[in-house]
C-alpha positions as CSV (number, residue, x, y, z in Angstrom):
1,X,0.0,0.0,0.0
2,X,0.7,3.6,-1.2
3,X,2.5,5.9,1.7
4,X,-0.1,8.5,-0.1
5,X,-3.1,6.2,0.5
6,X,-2.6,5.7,3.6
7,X,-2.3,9.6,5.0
8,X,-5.7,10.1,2.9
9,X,-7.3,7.6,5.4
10,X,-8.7,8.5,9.4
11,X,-7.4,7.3,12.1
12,X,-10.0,4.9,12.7
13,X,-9.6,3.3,9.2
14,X,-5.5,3.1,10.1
15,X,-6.0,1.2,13.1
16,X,-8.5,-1.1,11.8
17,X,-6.4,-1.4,9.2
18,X,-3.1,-2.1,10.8
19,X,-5.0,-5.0,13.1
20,X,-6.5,-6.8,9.7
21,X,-2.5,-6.4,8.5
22,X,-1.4,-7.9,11.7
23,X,-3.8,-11.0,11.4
24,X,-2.9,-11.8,7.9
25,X,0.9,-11.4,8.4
26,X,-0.1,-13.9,11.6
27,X,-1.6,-16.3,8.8
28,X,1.1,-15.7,6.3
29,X,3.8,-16.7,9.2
30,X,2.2,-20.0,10.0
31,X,1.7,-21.0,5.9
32,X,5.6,-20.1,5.8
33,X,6.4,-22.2,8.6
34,X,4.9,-25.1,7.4
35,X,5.8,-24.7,4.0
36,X,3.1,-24.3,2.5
37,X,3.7,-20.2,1.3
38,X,4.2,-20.1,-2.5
39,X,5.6,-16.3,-2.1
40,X,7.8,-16.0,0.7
41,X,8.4,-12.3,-0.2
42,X,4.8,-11.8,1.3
43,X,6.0,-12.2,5.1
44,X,8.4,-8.5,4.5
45,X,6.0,-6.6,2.3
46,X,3.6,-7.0,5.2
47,X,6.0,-6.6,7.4
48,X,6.8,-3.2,6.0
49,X,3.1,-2.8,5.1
50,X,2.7,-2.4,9.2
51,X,5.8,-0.3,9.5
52,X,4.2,2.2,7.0
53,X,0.8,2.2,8.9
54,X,2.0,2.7,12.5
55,X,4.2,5.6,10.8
56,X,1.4,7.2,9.8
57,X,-0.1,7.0,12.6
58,X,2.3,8.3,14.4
59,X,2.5,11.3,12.5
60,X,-1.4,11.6,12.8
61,X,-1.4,11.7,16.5
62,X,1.4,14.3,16.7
């Protein structure tokens, strides 16, 4: 996701939408773990995906 995208979104959307990133990067990790991920690239771009969220969020709340 877009840095842009995600500073045209509330705060409420961001935090809804960093738990729904957490969960999947949750589900991602197990498929990984038990080999059963076909794009192990997946686990960082989510991984970065959250990174980019709580970023924005911090510069929301400032």
């Amino acid at each position: 996701m877009e840095i842009k995208e995600l500073r045209n979104k509330s705060l409420e959307e961001l935090f809804t939408l960093e738990k729904e990133t957490r969960e999947e990067l949750f589900k991602v990790r197990m498929q990984h773990y038990s080999g059963q991920l076909l794009d192990p690239s997946k686990v960082g771009k989510l991984k970065k995906n959250v990174a980019r969220i709580l970023t924005v969020i911090s510069e929301v709340s400032e």
